[in-house]
N, C-alpha and C positions, 0 to 999 in steps of 0.2 A: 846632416839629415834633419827634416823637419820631422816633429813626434807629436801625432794627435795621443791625448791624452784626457778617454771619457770618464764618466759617474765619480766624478770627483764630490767628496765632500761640501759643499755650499763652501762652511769656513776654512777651506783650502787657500791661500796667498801664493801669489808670482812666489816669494822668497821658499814658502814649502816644498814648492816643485820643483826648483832649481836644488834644494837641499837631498832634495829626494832622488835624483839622477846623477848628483854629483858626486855620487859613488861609484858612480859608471866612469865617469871622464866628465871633462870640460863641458860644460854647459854655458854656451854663447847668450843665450835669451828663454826664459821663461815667462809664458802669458798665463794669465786665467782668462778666460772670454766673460766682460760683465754686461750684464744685461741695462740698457741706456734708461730705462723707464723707472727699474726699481730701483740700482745699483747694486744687486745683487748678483752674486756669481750664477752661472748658467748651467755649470754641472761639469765644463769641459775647458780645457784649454793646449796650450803647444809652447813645447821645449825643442831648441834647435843645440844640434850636438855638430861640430867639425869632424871630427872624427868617425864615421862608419860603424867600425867596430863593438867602438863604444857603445853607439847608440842602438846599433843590434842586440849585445848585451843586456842593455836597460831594456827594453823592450822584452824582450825575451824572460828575464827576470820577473818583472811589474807586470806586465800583462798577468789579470786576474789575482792581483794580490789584495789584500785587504788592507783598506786605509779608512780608520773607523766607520768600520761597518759595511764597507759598501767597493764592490769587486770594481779594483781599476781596468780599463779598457786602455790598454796600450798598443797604438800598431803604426806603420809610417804611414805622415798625413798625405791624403792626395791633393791633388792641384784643385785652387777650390775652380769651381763650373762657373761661367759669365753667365748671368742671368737679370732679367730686364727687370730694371730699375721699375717701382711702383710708388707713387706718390704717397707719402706722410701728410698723418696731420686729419684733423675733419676735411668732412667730404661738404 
């Protein structure tokens, strides 16, 4: 199951996140989404669990817990939307 996971901490790391589910079960891949301009984290990112269960668990758990200071949004991610490309860069 893929897990969006919002209002993350800024200095949240792939490694925090995978640390932080990995109480639930196996945790195949943890992302932070970083922003390309600053390099800065986004706010949000996705952990991918095998397991089902598990990852209901974690979800169910984490959803609205506090990780300094600031309420996680945990719920299962949806398929992202095809949406039309828009040119980069000056106009």
């Amino acid at each position: 199951m893929n897990i969006y996971v919002g209002n993350l901490p800024y200095s949240v790391t792939k490694e925090d996140l995978s640390a932080l589910f990995s109480e639930f079960g196996e945790v195949g891949r943890a992302t932070v989404v970083i922003d390309r301009e600053t390099n800065r984290s986004k706010g949000f990112g996705f952990v991918e669990m095998a397991d089902d269960a598990a990852a209901t668990a974690a979800i169910e758990a984490l959803n609205n817990k506090d990780m300094n200071g600031r309420g996680l949004r945990v719920n299962e991610a949806k398929p992202r939307e095809e949406r039309p490309r828009t040119p980069r860069g000056p106009r």
